[in-house]
KEGU-265233 format. One line per 10 residues: number of its first residue (from 0); for each residue x, y, z of N, C-alpha, C. Coordinates in steps of 0.1 Angstrom, whole numbers. Example, Ala and Ser with C-alpha at 12.3 -4.5 7.8 and 13.67 -1.06 7.14 Angstrom:
<recs>
0) 132 -57 78 123 -45 78 132 -33 78; 128 -22 71 137 -11 71 129 0 79
</recs>
This chain:
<recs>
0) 382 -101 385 370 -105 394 357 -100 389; 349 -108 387 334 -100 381 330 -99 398; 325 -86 397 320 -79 405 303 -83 411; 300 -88 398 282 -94 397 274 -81 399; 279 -67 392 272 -60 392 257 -57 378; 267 -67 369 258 -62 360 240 -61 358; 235 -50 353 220 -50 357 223 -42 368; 232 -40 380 223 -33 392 217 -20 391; 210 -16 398 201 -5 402 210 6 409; 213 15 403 226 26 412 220 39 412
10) 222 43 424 220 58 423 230 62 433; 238 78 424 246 80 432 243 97 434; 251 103 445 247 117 442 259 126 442; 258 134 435 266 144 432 278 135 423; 273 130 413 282 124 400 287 128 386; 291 142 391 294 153 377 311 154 378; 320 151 392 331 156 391 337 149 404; 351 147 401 357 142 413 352 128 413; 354 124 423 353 112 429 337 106 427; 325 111 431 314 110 422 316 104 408
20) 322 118 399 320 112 386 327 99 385; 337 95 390 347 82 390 340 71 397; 331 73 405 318 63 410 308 59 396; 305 69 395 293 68 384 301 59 372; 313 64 371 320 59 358 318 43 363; 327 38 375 330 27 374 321 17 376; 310 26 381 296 14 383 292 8 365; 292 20 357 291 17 344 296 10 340; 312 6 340 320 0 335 317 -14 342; 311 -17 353 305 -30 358 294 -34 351
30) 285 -26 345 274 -32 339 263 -29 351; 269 -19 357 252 -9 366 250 -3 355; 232 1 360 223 10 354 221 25 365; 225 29 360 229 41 369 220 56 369; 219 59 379 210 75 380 221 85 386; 226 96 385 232 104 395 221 116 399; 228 125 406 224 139 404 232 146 408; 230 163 406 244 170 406 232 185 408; 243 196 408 233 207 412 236 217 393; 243 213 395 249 220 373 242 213 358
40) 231 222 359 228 205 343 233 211 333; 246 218 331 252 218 322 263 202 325; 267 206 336 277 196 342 271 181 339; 256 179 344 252 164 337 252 165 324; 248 172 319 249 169 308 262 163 300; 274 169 303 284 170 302 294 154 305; 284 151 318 289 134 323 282 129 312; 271 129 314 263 118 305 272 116 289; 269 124 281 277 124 272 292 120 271; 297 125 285 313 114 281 309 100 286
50) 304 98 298 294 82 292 292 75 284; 284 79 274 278 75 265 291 70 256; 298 80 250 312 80 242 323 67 247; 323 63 263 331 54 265 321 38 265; 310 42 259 299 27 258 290 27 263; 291 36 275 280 34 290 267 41 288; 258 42 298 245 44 298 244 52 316; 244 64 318 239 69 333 232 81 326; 223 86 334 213 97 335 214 103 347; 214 118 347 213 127 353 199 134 358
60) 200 137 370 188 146 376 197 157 379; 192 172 380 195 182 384 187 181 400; 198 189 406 187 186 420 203 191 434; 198 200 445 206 199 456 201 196 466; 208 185 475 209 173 483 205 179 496; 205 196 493 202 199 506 188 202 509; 181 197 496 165 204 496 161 185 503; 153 185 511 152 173 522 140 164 511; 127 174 508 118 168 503 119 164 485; 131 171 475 133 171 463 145 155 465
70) 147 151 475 160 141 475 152 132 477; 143 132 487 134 120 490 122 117 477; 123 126 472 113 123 459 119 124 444; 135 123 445 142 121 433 143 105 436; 145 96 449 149 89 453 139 78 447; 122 81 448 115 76 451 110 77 432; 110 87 431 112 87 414 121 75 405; 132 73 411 142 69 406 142 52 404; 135 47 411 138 38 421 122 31 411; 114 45 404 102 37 400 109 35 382
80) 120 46 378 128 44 366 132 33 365; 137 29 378 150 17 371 146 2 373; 132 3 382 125 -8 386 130 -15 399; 134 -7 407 136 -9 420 153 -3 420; 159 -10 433 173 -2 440 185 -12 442; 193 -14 442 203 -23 447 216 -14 455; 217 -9 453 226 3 458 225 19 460; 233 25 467 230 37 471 240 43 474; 248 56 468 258 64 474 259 74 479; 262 81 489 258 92 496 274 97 494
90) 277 104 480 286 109 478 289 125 481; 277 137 477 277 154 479 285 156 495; 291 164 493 302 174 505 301 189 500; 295 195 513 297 206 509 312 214 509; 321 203 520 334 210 516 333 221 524; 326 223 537 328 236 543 335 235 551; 348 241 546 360 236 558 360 249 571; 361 262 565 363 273 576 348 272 589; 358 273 598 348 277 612 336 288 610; 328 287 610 323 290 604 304 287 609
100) 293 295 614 284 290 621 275 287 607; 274 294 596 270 290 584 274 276 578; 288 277 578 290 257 576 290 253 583; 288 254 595 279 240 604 268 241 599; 261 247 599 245 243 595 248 238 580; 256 239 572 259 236 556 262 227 558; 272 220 559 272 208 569 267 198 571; 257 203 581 248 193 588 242 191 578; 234 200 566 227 194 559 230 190 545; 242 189 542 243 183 531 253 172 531
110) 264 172 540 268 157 543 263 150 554; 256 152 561 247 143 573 238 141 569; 227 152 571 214 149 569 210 143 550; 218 147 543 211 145 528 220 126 530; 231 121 536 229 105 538 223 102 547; 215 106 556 207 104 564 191 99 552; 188 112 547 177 113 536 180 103 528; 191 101 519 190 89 510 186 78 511; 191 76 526 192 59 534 178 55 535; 175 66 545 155 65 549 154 63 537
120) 148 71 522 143 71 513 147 58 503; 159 53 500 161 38 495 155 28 496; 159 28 516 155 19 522 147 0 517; 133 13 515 124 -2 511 125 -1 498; 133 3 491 132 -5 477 148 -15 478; 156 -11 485 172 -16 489 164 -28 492; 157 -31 505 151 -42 514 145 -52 501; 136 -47 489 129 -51 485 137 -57 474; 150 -53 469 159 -62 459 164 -72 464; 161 -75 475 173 -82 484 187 -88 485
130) 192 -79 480 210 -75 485 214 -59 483; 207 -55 492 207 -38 489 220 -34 495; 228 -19 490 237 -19 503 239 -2 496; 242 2 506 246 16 513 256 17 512; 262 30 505 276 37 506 278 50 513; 287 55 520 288 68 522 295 72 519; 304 87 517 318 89 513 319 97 527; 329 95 533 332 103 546 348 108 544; 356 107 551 374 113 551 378 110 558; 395 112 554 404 108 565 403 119 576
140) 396 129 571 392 143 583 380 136 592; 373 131 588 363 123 600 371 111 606; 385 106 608 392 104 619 403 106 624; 409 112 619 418 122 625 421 133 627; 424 144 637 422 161 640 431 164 627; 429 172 619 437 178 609 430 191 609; 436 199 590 436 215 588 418 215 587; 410 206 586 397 203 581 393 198 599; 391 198 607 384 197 618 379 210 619; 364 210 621 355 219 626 342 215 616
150) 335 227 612 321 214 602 326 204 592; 336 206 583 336 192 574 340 179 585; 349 180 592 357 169 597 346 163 608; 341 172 614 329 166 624 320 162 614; 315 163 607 300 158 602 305 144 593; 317 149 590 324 132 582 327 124 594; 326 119 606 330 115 613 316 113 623; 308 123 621 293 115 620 285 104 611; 289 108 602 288 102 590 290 86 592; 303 86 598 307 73 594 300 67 612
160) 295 73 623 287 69 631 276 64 629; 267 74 620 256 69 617 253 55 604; 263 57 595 261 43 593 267 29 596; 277 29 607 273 16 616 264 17 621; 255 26 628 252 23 634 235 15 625; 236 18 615 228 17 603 233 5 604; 243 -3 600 248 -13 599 239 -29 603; 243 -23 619 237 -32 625 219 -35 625; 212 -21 623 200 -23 626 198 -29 613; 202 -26 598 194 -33 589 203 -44 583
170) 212 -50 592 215 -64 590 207 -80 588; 199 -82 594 187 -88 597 178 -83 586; 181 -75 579 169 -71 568 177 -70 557; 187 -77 555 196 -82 544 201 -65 535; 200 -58 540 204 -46 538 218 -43 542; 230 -35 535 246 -35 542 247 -22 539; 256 -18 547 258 2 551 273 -2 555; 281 5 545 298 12 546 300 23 545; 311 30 548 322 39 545 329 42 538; 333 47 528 350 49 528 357 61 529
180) 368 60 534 374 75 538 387 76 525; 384 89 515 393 91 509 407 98 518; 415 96 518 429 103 517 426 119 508; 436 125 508 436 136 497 438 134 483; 424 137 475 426 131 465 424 146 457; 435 141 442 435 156 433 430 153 419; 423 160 417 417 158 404 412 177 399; 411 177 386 412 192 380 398 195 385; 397 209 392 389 217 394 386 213 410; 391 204 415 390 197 431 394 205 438
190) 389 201 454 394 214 464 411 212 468; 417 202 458 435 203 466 440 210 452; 433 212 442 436 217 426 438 229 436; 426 237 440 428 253 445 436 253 457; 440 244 463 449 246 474 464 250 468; 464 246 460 481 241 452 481 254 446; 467 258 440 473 274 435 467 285 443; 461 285 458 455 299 466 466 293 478; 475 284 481 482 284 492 489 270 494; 499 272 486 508 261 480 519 260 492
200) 517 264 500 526 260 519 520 248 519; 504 251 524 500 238 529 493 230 517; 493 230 506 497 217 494 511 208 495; 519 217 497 533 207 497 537 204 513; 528 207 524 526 199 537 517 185 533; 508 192 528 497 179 530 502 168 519; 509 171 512 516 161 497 531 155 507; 534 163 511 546 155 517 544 147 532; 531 148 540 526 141 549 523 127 545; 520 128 530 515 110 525 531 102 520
210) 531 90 528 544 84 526 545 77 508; 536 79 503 534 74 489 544 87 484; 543 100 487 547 109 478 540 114 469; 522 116 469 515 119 460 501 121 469; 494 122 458 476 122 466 469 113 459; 460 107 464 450 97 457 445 104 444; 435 92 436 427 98 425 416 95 425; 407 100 421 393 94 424 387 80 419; 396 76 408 392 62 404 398 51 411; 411 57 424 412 47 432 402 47 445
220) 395 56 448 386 59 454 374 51 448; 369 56 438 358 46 431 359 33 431; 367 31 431 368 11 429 367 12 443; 373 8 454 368 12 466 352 11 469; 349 19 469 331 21 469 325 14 458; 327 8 449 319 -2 442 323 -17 443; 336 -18 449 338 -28 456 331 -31 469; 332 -22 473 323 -29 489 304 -26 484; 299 -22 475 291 -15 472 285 -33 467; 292 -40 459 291 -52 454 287 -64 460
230) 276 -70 453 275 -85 459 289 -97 462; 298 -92 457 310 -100 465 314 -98 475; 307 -83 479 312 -81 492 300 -84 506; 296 -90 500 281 -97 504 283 -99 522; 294 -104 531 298 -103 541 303 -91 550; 307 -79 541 310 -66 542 300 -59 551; 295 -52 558 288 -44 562 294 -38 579; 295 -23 578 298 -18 593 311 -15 594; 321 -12 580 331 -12 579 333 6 572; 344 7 576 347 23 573 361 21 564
240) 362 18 548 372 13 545 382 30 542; 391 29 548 402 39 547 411 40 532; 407 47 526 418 47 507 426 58 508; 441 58 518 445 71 517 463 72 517; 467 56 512 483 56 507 490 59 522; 482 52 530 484 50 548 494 72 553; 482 76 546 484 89 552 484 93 570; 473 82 573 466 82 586 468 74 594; 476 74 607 486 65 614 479 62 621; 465 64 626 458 56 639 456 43 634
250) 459 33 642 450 20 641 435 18 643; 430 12 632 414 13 635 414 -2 641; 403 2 658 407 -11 665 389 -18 660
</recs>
Protein backbone atom coordinates (compact mmCIF):
# COMPACT_ATOMS: atom_id res chain seq x y z
CA UNK A 1 0.00 0.00 0.00
CA UNK A 2 1.67 3.45 -0.80
CA UNK A 3 1.11 5.33 2.09
CA UNK A 4 1.20 8.84 -0.04
CA UNK A 5 3.79 9.91 2.22
CA UNK A 6 6.32 10.77 0.00
CA UNK A 7 7.65 14.54 0.30
CA UNK A 8 5.80 14.88 3.78
CA UNK A 9 6.89 17.36 6.25
CA UNK A 10 7.68 15.25 9.65
CA UNK A 11 8.78 16.15 12.85
CA UNK A 12 9.14 13.85 15.44
CA UNK A 13 10.57 14.11 19.00
CA UNK A 14 12.77 12.16 20.82
CA UNK A 15 14.00 10.05 17.55
CA UNK A 16 17.50 8.67 18.72
CA UNK A 17 16.15 5.21 20.29
CA UNK A 18 13.35 2.90 20.81
CA UNK A 19 10.31 3.43 19.23
CA UNK A 20 11.07 7.12 18.16
CA UNK A 21 14.05 6.02 16.25
CA UNK A 22 11.63 3.27 14.46
CA UNK A 23 9.26 6.31 13.77
CA UNK A 24 11.83 8.37 12.24
CA UNK A 25 13.13 5.30 10.38
CA UNK A 26 9.81 4.45 8.96
CA UNK A 27 8.68 7.85 7.92
CA UNK A 28 12.03 7.69 5.85
CA UNK A 29 11.41 4.62 4.37
CA UNK A 30 7.91 6.28 3.06
CA UNK A 31 9.69 9.11 1.40
CA UNK A 32 9.01 11.83 4.54
CA UNK A 33 11.36 14.56 4.97
CA UNK A 34 11.95 14.34 8.42
CA UNK A 35 13.30 16.56 11.49
CA UNK A 36 13.65 14.75 15.01
CA UNK A 37 15.07 15.92 18.20
CA UNK A 38 16.57 14.16 21.08
CA UNK A 39 18.42 15.49 24.29
CA UNK A 40 22.13 13.44 23.27
CA UNK A 41 23.90 14.89 20.02
CA UNK A 42 26.09 12.28 20.15
CA UNK A 43 22.98 10.00 19.89
CA UNK A 44 21.71 12.25 16.68
CA UNK A 45 24.30 12.16 15.36
CA UNK A 46 24.50 8.57 15.54
CA UNK A 47 20.64 8.22 13.95
CA UNK A 48 21.39 10.39 11.35
CA UNK A 49 24.26 8.57 10.07
CA UNK A 50 22.62 5.11 10.20
CA UNK A 51 19.96 6.94 8.12
CA UNK A 52 21.87 8.11 5.66
CA UNK A 53 23.71 4.47 5.22
CA UNK A 54 20.14 2.78 4.68
CA UNK A 55 19.36 5.64 1.70
CA UNK A 56 17.41 8.11 3.86
CA UNK A 57 17.68 11.72 4.76
CA UNK A 58 16.45 12.95 8.66
CA UNK A 59 18.23 15.70 10.70
CA UNK A 60 18.56 16.14 14.17
CA UNK A 61 18.10 19.07 16.67
CA UNK A 62 19.51 18.72 20.07
CA UNK A 63 16.96 20.00 22.41
CA UNK A 64 14.67 18.76 25.79
CA UNK A 65 10.95 18.82 25.37
CA UNK A 66 10.71 19.94 28.70
CA UNK A 67 12.17 23.48 28.04
CA UNK A 68 8.38 24.97 26.85
CA UNK A 69 9.91 27.99 24.89
CA UNK A 70 13.14 26.00 23.06
CA UNK A 71 10.14 23.30 21.66
CA UNK A 72 7.87 26.03 20.50
CA UNK A 73 10.77 27.61 18.66
CA UNK A 74 12.48 24.36 17.36
CA UNK A 75 8.88 23.79 16.09
CA UNK A 76 8.62 27.06 14.49
CA UNK A 77 12.24 26.81 13.12
CA UNK A 78 11.50 23.62 11.65
CA UNK A 79 8.52 24.13 9.96
CA UNK A 80 10.45 27.38 8.18
CA UNK A 81 13.30 24.35 7.13
CA UNK A 82 11.12 22.06 5.60
CA UNK A 83 8.69 24.66 4.10
CA UNK A 84 5.83 24.09 6.15
CA UNK A 85 4.34 20.73 8.35
CA UNK A 86 2.20 17.78 7.51
CA UNK A 87 2.70 15.79 10.53
CA UNK A 88 3.62 15.79 14.09
CA UNK A 89 4.70 13.25 16.72
CA UNK A 90 4.61 13.72 20.25
CA UNK A 91 6.87 10.79 20.97
CA UNK A 92 9.49 11.95 24.52
CA UNK A 93 8.41 9.91 28.00
CA UNK A 94 9.98 10.63 30.68
CA UNK A 95 9.38 7.19 31.92
CA UNK A 96 8.80 8.33 35.52
CA UNK A 97 7.27 5.32 36.80
CA UNK A 98 8.11 5.55 40.81
CA UNK A 99 5.56 7.60 43.04
CA UNK A 100 7.23 10.03 43.30
CA UNK A 101 6.24 14.14 43.75
CA UNK A 102 9.31 14.95 41.49
CA UNK A 103 7.77 12.62 38.60
CA UNK A 104 4.64 14.06 38.73
CA UNK A 105 5.86 17.32 37.99
CA UNK A 106 8.45 15.31 35.31
CA UNK A 107 5.60 14.04 34.03
CA UNK A 108 3.40 16.59 33.64
CA UNK A 109 5.99 18.30 31.75
CA UNK A 110 7.38 16.19 29.45
CA UNK A 111 4.70 13.82 28.36
CA UNK A 112 1.62 16.27 28.77
CA UNK A 113 2.57 19.42 28.51
CA UNK A 114 5.67 19.09 25.77
CA UNK A 115 2.34 17.33 23.41
CA UNK A 116 0.37 19.87 24.51
CA UNK A 117 3.46 22.40 23.24
CA UNK A 118 3.99 20.63 19.98
CA UNK A 119 0.20 20.61 18.99
CA UNK A 120 -0.25 24.57 19.86
CA UNK A 121 3.09 25.20 18.02
CA UNK A 122 2.42 23.01 14.63
CA UNK A 123 -0.85 23.85 14.63
CA UNK A 124 -0.94 26.66 11.83
CA UNK A 125 1.58 25.37 9.73
CA UNK A 126 -0.43 21.56 10.05
CA UNK A 127 -3.76 23.79 9.16
CA UNK A 128 -1.87 25.55 6.44
CA UNK A 129 -0.66 22.10 4.44
CA UNK A 130 -3.98 20.95 4.49
CA UNK A 131 -3.99 17.37 5.64
CA UNK A 132 -2.05 17.92 8.79
CA UNK A 133 -2.34 15.34 11.48
CA UNK A 134 -1.15 14.77 14.96
CA UNK A 135 0.39 11.84 16.70
CA UNK A 136 0.79 11.05 20.27
CA UNK A 137 2.57 8.00 21.84
CA UNK A 138 0.60 7.19 25.10
CA UNK A 139 0.42 3.21 26.71
CA UNK A 140 -1.26 0.47 27.52
CA UNK A 141 -0.51 2.11 31.23
CA UNK A 142 -2.78 5.10 30.28
CA UNK A 143 -5.76 2.41 30.20
CA UNK A 144 -5.33 0.07 32.28
CA UNK A 145 -4.23 0.13 36.41
CA UNK A 146 -0.85 -1.76 36.16
CA UNK A 147 2.96 -1.77 37.88
CA UNK A 148 3.20 1.88 35.96
CA UNK A 149 0.04 3.72 37.49
CA UNK A 150 1.00 6.83 39.33
CA UNK A 151 2.92 9.79 37.07
CA UNK A 152 3.68 7.76 33.89
CA UNK A 153 0.21 5.92 33.66
CA UNK A 154 -1.83 9.07 34.65
CA UNK A 155 -0.31 11.54 32.34
CA UNK A 156 -0.43 8.71 29.36
CA UNK A 157 -4.04 8.55 29.89
CA UNK A 158 -4.18 12.26 29.84
CA UNK A 159 -2.56 12.25 27.00
CA UNK A 160 -4.80 10.31 25.12
CA UNK A 161 -7.76 12.75 26.66
CA UNK A 162 -6.35 15.65 25.51
CA UNK A 163 -6.04 14.63 22.03
CA UNK A 164 -9.56 13.64 21.42
CA UNK A 165 -10.42 16.03 22.73
CA UNK A 166 -8.09 17.88 20.09
CA UNK A 167 -9.71 15.74 17.72
CA UNK A 168 -12.80 17.11 17.60
CA UNK A 169 -12.07 20.77 17.89
CA UNK A 170 -9.64 20.74 14.85
CA UNK A 171 -11.73 18.55 12.72
CA UNK A 172 -13.54 21.31 10.77
CA UNK A 173 -10.00 22.75 10.25
CA UNK A 174 -9.00 19.64 8.32
CA UNK A 175 -6.41 18.98 10.95
CA UNK A 176 -6.55 14.91 12.62
CA UNK A 177 -5.18 14.12 16.26
CA UNK A 178 -4.51 10.11 17.30
CA UNK A 179 -3.02 7.85 19.80
CA UNK A 180 -1.39 4.88 19.92
CA UNK A 181 -0.75 2.79 22.94
CA UNK A 182 2.32 0.60 22.75
CA UNK A 183 2.01 -2.83 24.71
CA UNK A 184 5.57 -3.63 26.24
CA UNK A 185 7.93 -3.14 23.83
CA UNK A 186 11.83 -4.38 24.10
CA UNK A 187 14.48 -3.01 22.32
CA UNK A 188 18.45 -2.71 23.57
CA UNK A 189 19.01 -0.07 26.15
CA UNK A 190 14.85 0.20 26.67
CA UNK A 191 13.24 0.43 30.01
CA UNK A 192 12.05 -3.64 29.80
CA UNK A 193 16.01 -4.27 28.58
CA UNK A 194 16.70 -2.99 32.45
CA UNK A 195 13.81 -4.68 33.89
CA UNK A 196 15.01 -8.21 32.59
CA UNK A 197 18.38 -7.48 34.17
CA UNK A 198 17.54 -5.11 37.71
CA UNK A 199 14.36 -7.49 38.43
CA UNK A 200 13.66 -10.28 36.23
CA UNK A 201 10.42 -11.46 38.66
CA UNK A 202 8.48 -8.89 37.15
CA UNK A 203 10.10 -9.26 33.39
CA UNK A 204 8.84 -12.82 33.24
CA UNK A 205 5.30 -11.57 34.82
CA UNK A 206 4.88 -8.94 32.41
CA UNK A 207 6.31 -11.35 29.25
CA UNK A 208 4.09 -14.09 30.40
CA UNK A 209 0.91 -11.67 30.89
CA UNK A 210 1.04 -11.12 26.89
CA UNK A 211 -0.85 -14.10 25.20
CA UNK A 212 1.60 -13.70 22.11
CA UNK A 213 4.44 -15.00 24.44
CA UNK A 214 6.77 -12.03 23.82
CA UNK A 215 6.80 -8.06 23.85
CA UNK A 216 6.28 -5.83 20.96
CA UNK A 217 9.10 -4.07 18.90
CA UNK A 218 9.23 -0.75 18.03
CA UNK A 219 9.01 -1.11 14.32
CA UNK A 220 5.66 -2.75 15.00
CA UNK A 221 4.84 0.24 16.86
CA UNK A 222 6.15 2.58 14.12
CA UNK A 223 4.13 1.36 11.35
CA UNK A 224 1.20 1.94 13.59
CA UNK A 225 1.89 5.76 14.00
CA UNK A 226 2.81 6.39 10.41
CA UNK A 227 -0.11 4.56 9.38
CA UNK A 228 -2.55 6.59 11.04
CA UNK A 229 -0.15 9.49 10.79
CA UNK A 230 -0.89 9.05 6.78
CA UNK A 231 -3.17 10.50 4.18
CA UNK A 232 -4.84 7.10 3.80
CA UNK A 233 -5.81 7.45 6.89
CA UNK A 234 -7.49 10.54 5.94
CA UNK A 235 -10.99 9.43 7.81
CA UNK A 236 -8.96 8.45 11.03
CA UNK A 237 -9.00 11.04 13.60
CA UNK A 238 -10.03 10.70 17.61
CA UNK A 239 -8.85 7.21 17.79
CA UNK A 240 -6.44 5.74 20.40
CA UNK A 241 -5.04 2.77 18.39
CA UNK A 242 -3.93 -0.03 20.96
CA UNK A 243 -0.40 -2.19 19.44
CA UNK A 244 -0.03 -4.57 22.33
CA UNK A 245 -0.47 -8.48 21.02
CA UNK A 246 -4.08 -8.00 22.94
CA UNK A 247 -2.11 -7.80 26.34
CA UNK A 248 -5.06 -5.44 27.54
CA UNK A 249 -8.48 -7.17 28.04
CA UNK A 250 -10.72 -4.04 28.40
CA UNK A 251 -12.97 -3.37 25.53
CA UNK A 252 -12.58 0.05 24.08
CA UNK A 253 -16.37 1.06 23.82
Amino acid sequence: MDLQLTGSRVLVTGGTRGIGRAIVEAFVDEGAVVEFCARDAAEIEATEKAIAERGGRATGVRLDVADGPALTAWVAEAAGRLGGLDAVVANVSALAIPDTEENWRRSFEVDLMHTVRLATAALPHLEAGGRGSITAISSVSGREADFASGPYGTMKTAVVGYIQGLALQLAPRGVRANTVSPGNTFFEGGVWQQIQQGDPELYETALGLNPTGRMGLPEEMARAVVFLASPVSSFTTGTNLVVDGALTRGIQL
